[in-house]
C-alpha positions as CSV (number, residue, x, y, z in Angstrom):
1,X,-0.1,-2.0,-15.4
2,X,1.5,1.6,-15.7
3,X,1.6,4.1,-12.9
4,X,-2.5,4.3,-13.0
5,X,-2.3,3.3,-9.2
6,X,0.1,5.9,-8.0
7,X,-2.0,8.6,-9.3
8,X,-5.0,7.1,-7.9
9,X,-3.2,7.6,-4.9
10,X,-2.2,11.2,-5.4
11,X,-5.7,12.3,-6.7
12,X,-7.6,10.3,-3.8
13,X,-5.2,11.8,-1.1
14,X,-4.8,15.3,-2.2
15,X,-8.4,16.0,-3.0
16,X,-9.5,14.6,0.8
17,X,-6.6,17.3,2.0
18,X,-8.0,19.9,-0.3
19,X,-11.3,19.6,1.1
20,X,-11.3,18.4,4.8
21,X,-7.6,19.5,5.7
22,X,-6.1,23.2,4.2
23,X,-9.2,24.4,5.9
24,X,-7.5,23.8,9.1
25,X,-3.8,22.9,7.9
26,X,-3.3,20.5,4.9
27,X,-0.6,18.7,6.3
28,X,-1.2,19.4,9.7
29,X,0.0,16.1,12.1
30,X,-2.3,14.3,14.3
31,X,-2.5,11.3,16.5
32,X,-3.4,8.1,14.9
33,X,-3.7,4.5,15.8
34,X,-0.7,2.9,15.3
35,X,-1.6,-0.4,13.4
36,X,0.2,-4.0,12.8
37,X,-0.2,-6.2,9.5
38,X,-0.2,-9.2,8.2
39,X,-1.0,-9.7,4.5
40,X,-1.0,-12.5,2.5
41,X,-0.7,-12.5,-1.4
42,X,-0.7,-14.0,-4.7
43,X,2.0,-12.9,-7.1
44,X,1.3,-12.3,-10.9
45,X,4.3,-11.7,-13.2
46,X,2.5,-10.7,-17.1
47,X,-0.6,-11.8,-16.2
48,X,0.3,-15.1,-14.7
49,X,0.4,-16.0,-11.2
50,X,4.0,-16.9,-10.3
51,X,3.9,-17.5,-6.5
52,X,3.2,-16.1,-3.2
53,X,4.1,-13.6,-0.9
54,X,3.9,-12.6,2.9
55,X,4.0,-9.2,4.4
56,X,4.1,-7.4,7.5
57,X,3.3,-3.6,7.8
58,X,3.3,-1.1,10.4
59,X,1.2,2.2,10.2
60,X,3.1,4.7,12.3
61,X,0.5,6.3,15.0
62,X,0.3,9.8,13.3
63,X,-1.5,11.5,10.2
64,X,0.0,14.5,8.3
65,X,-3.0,15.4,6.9
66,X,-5.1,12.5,5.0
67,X,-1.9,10.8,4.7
68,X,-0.6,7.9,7.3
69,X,3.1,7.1,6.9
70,X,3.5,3.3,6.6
71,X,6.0,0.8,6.5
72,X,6.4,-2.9,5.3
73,X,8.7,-5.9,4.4
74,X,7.6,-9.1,2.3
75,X,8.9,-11.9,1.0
76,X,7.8,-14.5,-1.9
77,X,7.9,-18.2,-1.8
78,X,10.7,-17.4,-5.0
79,X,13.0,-15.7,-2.3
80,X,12.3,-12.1,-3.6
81,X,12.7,-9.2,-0.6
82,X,10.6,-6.5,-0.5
83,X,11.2,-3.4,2.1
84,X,9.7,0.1,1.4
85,X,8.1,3.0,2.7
86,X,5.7,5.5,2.2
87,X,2.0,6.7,2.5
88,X,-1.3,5.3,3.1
89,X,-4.6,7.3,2.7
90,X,-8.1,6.0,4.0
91,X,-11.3,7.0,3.1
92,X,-14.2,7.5,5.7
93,X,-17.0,5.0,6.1
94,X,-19.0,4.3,2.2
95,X,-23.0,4.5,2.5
96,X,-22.7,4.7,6.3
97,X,-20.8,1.7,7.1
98,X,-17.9,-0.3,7.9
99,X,-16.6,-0.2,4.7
100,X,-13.5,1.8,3.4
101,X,-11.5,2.4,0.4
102,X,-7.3,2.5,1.2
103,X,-4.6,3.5,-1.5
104,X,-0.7,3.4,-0.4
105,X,2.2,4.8,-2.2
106,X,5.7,3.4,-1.1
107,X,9.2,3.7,-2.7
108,X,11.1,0.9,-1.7
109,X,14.2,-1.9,-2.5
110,X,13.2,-4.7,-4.1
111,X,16.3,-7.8,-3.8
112,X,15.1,-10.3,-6.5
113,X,15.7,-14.0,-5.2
114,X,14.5,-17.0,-8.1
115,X,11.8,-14.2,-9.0
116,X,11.2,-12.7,-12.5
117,X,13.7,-10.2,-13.4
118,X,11.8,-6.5,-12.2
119,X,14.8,-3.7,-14.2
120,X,16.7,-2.6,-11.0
121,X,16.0,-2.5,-7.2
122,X,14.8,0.6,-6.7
123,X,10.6,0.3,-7.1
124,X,7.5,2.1,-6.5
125,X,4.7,0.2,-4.7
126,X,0.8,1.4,-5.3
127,X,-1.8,0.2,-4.4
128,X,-5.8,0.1,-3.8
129,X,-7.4,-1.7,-1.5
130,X,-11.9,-2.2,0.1
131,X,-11.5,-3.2,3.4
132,X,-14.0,-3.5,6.5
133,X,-13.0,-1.8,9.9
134,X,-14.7,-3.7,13.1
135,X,-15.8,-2.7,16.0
136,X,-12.7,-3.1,17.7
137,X,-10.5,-1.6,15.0
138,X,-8.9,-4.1,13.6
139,X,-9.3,-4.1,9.6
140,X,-9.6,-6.5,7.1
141,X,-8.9,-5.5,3.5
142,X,-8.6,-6.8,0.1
143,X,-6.2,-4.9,-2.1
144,X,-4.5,-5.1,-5.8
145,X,-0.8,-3.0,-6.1
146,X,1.2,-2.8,-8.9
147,X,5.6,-2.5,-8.4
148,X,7.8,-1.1,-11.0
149,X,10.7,1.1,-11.4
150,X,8.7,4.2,-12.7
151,X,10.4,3.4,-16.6
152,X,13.5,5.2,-14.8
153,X,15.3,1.9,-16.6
154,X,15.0,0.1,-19.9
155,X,13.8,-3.2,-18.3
156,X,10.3,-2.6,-16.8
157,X,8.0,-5.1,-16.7
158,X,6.2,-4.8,-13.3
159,X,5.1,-7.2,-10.7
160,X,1.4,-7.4,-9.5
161,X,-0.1,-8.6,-6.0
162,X,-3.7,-9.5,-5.0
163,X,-3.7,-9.8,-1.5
164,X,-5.6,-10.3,1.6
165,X,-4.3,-8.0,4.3
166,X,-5.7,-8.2,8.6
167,X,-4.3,-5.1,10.6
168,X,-4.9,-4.9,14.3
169,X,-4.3,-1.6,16.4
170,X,-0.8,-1.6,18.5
171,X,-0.5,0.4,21.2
């Protein structure tokens, strides 16, 4: 997987703001809720799965325009560390219900433990998600990122999750 994800990201987020935001401010901040995650994944390292991980994310209670900032940490059953932060964009409600589409961007550290050998610690973090928002906001999504080191370094081979993610509101 290259950086196919990250410009998902890019194109999903700054067409929304293009649209629904300059009119008004592009990057103009807002209130937002404030949300807590837990997310658990499977690990895939060239196509195989490898182990597992656990995360835990916070989404800071403001937008700058379409974009949420976001935070997380994970760990892997392999001892691999994961901290980074970034962006999360989230559509509106598809065909009138509680469904939604959610792609994050984060930069982030990554401290290799028995895991595969990633080029580096410094790593980008995209990813796309489908998730269902109920009634009383919590969220449920399922979501598919891709980590690497951009090609900034000559060992690249990049690190995949599929994951199950369940984010409440904190207040």
């Amino acid at each position: 997987m290259d950086g196919t994800l990250a410009v998902l990201f890019f194109i999903y987020g700054l067409t929304d703001m293009t649209v629904n935001y300059c009119p008004t401010g592009c990057l103009a901040y807002a209130d937002a809720p404030a949300r807590v995650s837990l997310q658990g994944a499977d690990v895939r390292f060239d196509g195989a799965s490898t182990g597992r991980e656990l995360a835990l994310g916070y989404d800071l209670p403001a937008t700058y325009g379409p974009f949420q900032p976001t935070v997380s940490l994970s760990a892997t059953d392999g001892g691999d560390i994961w901290v980074g932060a970034g962006a999360k964009w989230t559509s509106g409600a598809l065909f009138n219900t509680p469904l939604f589409i959610e792609s994050t961007f984060q930069p982030g550290l990554h401290i290799r433990g028995d895991g595969p050998d990633l080029g580096g610690q410094v790593h980008f973090r995209a990813g796309l998600g489908v998730g269902y928002r109920f009634d009383n906001g919590a969220r449920l999504t399922v979501s598919y990122d891709h980590r690497s080191n951009g090609d900034r370094l000559d060992t690249n081979p990049g690190l995949e999750t599929l994951s199950v993610r369940y984010a409440v509101t904190w207040e």
